[in-house]
OpenMM code with the backbone's topology and positions (N, CA, C; nanometers):
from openmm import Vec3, app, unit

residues = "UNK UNK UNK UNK UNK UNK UNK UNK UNK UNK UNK UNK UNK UNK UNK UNK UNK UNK UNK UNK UNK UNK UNK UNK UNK UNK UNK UNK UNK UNK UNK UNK UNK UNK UNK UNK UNK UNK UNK UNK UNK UNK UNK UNK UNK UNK UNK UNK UNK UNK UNK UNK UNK UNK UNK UNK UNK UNK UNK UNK UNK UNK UNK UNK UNK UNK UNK UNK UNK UNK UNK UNK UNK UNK UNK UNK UNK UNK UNK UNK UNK UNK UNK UNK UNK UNK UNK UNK UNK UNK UNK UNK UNK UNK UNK UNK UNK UNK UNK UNK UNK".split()
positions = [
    Vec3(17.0120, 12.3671, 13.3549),
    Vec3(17.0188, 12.2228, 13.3614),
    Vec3(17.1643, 12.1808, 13.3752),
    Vec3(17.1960, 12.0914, 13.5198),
    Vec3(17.3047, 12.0208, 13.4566),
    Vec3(17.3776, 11.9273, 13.3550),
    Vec3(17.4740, 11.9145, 13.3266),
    Vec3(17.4793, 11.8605, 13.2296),
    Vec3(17.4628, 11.6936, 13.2462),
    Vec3(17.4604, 11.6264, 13.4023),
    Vec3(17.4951, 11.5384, 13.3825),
    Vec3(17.3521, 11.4689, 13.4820),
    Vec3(17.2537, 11.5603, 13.4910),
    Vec3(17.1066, 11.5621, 13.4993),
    Vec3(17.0356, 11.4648, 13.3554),
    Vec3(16.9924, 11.3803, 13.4135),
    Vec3(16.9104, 11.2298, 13.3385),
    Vec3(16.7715, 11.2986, 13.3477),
    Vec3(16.7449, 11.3611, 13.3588),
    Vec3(16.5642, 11.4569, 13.2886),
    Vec3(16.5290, 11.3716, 13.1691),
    Vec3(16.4261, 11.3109, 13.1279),
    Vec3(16.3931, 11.2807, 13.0111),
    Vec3(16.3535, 11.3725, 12.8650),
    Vec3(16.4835, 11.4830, 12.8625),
    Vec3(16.4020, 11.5484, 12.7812),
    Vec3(16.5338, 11.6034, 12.7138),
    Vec3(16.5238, 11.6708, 12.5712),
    Vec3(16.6545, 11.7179, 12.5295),
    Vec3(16.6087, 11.7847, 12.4353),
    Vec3(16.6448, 11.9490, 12.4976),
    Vec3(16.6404, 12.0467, 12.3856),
    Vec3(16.6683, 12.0573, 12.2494),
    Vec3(16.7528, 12.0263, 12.2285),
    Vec3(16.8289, 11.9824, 12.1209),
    Vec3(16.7390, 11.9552, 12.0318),
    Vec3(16.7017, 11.8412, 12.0157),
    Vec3(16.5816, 11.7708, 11.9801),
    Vec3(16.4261, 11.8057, 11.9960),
    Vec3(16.4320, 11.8971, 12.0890),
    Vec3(16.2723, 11.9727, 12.1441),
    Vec3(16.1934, 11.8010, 12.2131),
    Vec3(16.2320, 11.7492, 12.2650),
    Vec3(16.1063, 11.6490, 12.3789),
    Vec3(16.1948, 11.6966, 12.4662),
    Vec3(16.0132, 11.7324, 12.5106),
    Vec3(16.0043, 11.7785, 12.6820),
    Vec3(15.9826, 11.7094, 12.7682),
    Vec3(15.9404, 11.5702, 12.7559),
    Vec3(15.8792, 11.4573, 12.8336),
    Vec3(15.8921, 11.5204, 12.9421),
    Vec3(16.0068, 11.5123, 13.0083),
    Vec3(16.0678, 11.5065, 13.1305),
    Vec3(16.0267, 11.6576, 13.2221),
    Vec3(15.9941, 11.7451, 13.1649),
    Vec3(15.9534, 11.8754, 13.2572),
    Vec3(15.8623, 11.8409, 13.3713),
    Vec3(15.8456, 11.9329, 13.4370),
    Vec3(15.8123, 11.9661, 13.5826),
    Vec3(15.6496, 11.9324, 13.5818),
    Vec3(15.5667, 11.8773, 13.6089),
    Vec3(15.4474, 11.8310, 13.5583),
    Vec3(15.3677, 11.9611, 13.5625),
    Vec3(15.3916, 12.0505, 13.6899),
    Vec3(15.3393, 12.2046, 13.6993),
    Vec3(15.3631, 12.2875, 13.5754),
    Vec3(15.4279, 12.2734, 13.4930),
    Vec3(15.4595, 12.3896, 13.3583),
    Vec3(15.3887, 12.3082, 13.2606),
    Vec3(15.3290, 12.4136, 13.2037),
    Vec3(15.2214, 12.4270, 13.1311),
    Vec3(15.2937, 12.5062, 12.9929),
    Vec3(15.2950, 12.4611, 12.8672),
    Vec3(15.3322, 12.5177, 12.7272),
    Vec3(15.2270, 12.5425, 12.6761),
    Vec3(15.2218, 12.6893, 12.5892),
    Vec3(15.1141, 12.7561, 12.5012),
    Vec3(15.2094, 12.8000, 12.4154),
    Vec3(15.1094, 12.8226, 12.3040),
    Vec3(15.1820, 12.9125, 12.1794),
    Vec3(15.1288, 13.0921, 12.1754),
    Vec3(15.1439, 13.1484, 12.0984),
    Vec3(15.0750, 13.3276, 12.1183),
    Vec3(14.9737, 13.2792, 12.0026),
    Vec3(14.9562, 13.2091, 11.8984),
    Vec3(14.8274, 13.1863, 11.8504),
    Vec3(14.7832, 13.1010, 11.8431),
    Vec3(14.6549, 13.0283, 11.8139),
    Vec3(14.6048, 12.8984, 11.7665),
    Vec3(14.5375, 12.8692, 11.6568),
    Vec3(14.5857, 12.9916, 11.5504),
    Vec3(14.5048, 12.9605, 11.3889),
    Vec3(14.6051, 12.9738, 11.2382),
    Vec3(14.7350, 12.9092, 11.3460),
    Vec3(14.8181, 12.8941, 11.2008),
    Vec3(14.8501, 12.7649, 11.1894),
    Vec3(14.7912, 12.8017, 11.0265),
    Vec3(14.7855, 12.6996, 10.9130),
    Vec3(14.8884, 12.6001, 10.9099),
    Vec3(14.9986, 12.6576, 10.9547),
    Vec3(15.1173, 12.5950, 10.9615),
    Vec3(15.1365, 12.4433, 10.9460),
    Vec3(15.0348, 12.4674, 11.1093),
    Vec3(15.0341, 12.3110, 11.1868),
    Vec3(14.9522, 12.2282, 11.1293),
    Vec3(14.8712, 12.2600, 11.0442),
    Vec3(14.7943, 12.1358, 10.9398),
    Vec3(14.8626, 12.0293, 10.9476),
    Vec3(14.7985, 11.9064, 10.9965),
    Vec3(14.8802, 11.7573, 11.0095),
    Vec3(15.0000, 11.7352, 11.1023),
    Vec3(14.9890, 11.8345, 11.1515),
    Vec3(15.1166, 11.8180, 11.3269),
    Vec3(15.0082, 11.8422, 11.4346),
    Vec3(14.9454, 11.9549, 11.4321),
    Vec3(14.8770, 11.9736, 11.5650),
    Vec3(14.7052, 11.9439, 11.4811),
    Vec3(14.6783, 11.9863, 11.3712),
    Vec3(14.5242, 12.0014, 11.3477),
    Vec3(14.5630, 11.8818, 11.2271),
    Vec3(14.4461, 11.8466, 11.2134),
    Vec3(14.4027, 11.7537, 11.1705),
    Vec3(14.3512, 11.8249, 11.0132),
    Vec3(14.4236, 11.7659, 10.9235),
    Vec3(14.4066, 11.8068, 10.7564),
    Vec3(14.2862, 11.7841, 10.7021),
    Vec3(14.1837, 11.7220, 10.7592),
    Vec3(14.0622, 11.6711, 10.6837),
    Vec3(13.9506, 11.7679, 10.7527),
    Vec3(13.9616, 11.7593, 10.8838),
    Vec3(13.8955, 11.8647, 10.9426),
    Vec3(13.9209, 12.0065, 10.8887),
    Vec3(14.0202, 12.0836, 10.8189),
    Vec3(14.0067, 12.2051, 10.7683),
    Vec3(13.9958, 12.2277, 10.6356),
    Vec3(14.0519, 12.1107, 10.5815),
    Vec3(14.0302, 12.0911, 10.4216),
    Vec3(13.9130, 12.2052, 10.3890),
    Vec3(13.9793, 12.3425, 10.3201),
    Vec3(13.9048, 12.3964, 10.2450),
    Vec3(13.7933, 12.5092, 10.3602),
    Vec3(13.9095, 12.5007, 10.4795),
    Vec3(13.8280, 12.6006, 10.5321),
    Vec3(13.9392, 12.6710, 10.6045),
    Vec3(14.0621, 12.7331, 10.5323),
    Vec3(14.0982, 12.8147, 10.5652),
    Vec3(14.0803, 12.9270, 10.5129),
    Vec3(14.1122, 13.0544, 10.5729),
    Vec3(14.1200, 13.1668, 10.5164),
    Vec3(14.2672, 13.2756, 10.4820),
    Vec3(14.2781, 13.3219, 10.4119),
    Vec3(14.4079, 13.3772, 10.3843),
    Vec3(14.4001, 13.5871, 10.4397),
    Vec3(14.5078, 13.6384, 10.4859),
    Vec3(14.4916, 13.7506, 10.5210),
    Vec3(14.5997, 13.8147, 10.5026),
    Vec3(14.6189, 13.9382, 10.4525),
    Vec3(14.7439, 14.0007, 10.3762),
    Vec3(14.8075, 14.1235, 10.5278),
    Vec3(14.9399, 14.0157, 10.6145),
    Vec3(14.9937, 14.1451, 10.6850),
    Vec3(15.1330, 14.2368, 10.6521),
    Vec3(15.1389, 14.3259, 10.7158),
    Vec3(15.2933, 14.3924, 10.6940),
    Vec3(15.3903, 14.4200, 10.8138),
    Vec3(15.4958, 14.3986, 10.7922),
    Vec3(15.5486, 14.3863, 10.9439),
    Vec3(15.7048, 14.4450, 10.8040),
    Vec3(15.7147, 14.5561, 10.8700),
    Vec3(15.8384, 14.5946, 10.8023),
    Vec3(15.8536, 14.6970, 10.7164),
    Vec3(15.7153, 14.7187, 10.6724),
    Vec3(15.7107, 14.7938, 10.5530),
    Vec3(15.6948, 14.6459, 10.4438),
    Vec3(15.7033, 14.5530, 10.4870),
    Vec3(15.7032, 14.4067, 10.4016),
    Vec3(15.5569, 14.3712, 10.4161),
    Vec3(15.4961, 14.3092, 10.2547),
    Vec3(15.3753, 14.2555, 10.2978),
    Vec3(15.3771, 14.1362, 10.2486),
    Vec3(15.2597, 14.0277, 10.3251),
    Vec3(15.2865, 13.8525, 10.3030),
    Vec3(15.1188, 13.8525, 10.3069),
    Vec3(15.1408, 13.7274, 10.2787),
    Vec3(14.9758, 13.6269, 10.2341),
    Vec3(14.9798, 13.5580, 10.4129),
    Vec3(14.9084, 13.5257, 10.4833),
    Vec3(14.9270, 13.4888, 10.6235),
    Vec3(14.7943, 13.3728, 10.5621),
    Vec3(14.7937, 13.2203, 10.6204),
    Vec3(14.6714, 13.1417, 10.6002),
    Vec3(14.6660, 13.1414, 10.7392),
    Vec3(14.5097, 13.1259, 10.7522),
    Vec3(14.4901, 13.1108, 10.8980),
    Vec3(14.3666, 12.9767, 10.8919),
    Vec3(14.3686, 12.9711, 11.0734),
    Vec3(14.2155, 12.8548, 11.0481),
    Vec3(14.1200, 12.8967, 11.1168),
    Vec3(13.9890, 12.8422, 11.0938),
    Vec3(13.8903, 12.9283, 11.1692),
    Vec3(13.8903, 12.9132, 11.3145),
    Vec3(13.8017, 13.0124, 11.3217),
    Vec3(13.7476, 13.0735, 11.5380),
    Vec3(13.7975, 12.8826, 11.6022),
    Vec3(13.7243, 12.7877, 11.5341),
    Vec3(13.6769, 12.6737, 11.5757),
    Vec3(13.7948, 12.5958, 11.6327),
    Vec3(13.9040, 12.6025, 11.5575),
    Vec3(14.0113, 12.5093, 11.5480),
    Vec3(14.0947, 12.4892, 11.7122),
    Vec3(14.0495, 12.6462, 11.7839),
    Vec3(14.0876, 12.6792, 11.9164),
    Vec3(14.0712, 12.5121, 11.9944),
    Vec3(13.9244, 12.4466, 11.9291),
    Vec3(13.9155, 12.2942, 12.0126),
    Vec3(14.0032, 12.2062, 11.9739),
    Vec3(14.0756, 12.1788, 11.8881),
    Vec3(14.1701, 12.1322, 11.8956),
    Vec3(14.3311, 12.1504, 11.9048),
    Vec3(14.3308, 12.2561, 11.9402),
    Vec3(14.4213, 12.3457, 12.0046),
    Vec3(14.4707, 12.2848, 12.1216),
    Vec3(14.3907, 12.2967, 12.1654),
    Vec3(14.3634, 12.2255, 12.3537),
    Vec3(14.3553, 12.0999, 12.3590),
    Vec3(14.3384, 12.0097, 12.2593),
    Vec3(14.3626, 11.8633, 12.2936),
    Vec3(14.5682, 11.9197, 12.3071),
    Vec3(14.5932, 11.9621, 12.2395),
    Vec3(14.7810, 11.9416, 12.2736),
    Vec3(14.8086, 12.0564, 12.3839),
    Vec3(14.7951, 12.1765, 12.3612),
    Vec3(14.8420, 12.2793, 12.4309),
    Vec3(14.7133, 12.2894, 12.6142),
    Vec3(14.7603, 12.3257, 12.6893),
    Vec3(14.6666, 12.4015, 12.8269),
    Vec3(14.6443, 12.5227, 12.7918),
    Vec3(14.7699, 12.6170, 12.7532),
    Vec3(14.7848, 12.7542, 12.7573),
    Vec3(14.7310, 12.8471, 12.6706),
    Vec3(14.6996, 12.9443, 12.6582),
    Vec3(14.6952, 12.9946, 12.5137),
    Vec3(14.6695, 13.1539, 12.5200),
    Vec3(14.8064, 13.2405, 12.4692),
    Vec3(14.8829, 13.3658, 12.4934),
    Vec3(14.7257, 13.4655, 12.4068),
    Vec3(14.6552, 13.5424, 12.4350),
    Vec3(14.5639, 13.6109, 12.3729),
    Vec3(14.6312, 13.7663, 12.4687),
    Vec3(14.7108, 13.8048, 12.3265),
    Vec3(14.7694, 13.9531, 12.3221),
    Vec3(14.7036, 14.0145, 12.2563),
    Vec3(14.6166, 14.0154, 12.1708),
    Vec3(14.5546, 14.1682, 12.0819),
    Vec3(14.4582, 14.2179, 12.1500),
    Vec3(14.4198, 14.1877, 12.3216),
    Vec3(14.3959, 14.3237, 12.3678),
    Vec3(14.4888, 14.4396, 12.4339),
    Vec3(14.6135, 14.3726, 12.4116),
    Vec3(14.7444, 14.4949, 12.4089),
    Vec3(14.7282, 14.5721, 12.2772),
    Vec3(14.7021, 14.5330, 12.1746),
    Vec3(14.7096, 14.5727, 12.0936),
    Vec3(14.6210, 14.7084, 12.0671),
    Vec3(14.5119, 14.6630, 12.0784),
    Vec3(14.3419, 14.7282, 12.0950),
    Vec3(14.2785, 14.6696, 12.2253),
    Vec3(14.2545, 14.7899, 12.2965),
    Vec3(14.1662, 14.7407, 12.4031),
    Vec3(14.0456, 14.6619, 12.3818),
    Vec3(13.9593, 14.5954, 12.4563),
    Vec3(13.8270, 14.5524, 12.4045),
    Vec3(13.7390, 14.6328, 12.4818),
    Vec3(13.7501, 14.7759, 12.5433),
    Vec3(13.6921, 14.8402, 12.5399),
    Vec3(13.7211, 15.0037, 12.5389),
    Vec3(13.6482, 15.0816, 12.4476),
    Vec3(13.7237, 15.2313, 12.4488),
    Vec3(13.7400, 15.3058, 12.5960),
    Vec3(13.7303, 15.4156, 12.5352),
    Vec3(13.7563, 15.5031, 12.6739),
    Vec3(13.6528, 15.5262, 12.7291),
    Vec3(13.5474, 15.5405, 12.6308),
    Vec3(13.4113, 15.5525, 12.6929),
    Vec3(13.3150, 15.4206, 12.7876),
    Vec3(13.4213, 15.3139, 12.7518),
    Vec3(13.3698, 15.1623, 12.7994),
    Vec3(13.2813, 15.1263, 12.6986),
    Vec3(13.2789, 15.1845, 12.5876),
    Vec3(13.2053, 15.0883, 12.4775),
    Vec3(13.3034, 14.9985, 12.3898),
    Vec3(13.2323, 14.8460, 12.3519),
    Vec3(13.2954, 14.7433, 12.2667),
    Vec3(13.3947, 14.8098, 12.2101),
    Vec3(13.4794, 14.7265, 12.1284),
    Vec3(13.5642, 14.7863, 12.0169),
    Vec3(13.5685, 14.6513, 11.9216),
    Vec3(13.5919, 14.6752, 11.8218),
    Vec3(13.6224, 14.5691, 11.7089),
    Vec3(13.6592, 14.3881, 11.7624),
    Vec3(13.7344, 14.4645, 11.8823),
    Vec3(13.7706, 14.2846, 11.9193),
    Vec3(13.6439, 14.2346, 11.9799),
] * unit.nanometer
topology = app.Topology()
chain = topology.addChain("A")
for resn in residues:
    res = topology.addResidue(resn, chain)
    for name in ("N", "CA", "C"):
        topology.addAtom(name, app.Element.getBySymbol(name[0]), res)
């Protein structure tokens, strides 16, 4: 960006108004708790999250998540949405049968 480019938008601050109408923003998930009352709506999950213990480090944490469902309101803000854990685990073995995902 130049600097002296009038875009309606400023990093700084994070508004994007001003981007290219073709680019499209996603996040890599859509079930953290995080966003309770920024992106999801607090009354709608009230009491229906779930909590899940990961380790990344040899470190372990409490992770809250929200349910399968919340994906619909996901998509009222976001288009995109990054679904990597079949890098992780294929969704199908070698034999071409299911796997866990």
């Amino acid at each position: 960006m130049r600097k002296n480019d009038a875009r309606d938008f400023d990093l700084d601050k994070f508004q994007f108004r001003g981007l290219h109408p073709k680019l499209r923003l996603g996040t890599a998930s859509d079930r953290y708790a995080g966003w309770i009352g920024q992106i999801y709506t607090r009354e709608r999950y009230r009491d229906r999250t779930s909590r899940r213990r990961n380790t990344v480090g040899g470190k372990s944490f409490l992770e809250e998540v929200l349910p399968v469902d919340s994906v619909e309101e996901y998509f009222e803000h976001f288009q995109v949405l990054e679904i990597d854990y079949t890098f992780y685990s294929p969704l199908l073995d070698k034999n071409r049968n299911p796997t866990q995902n």
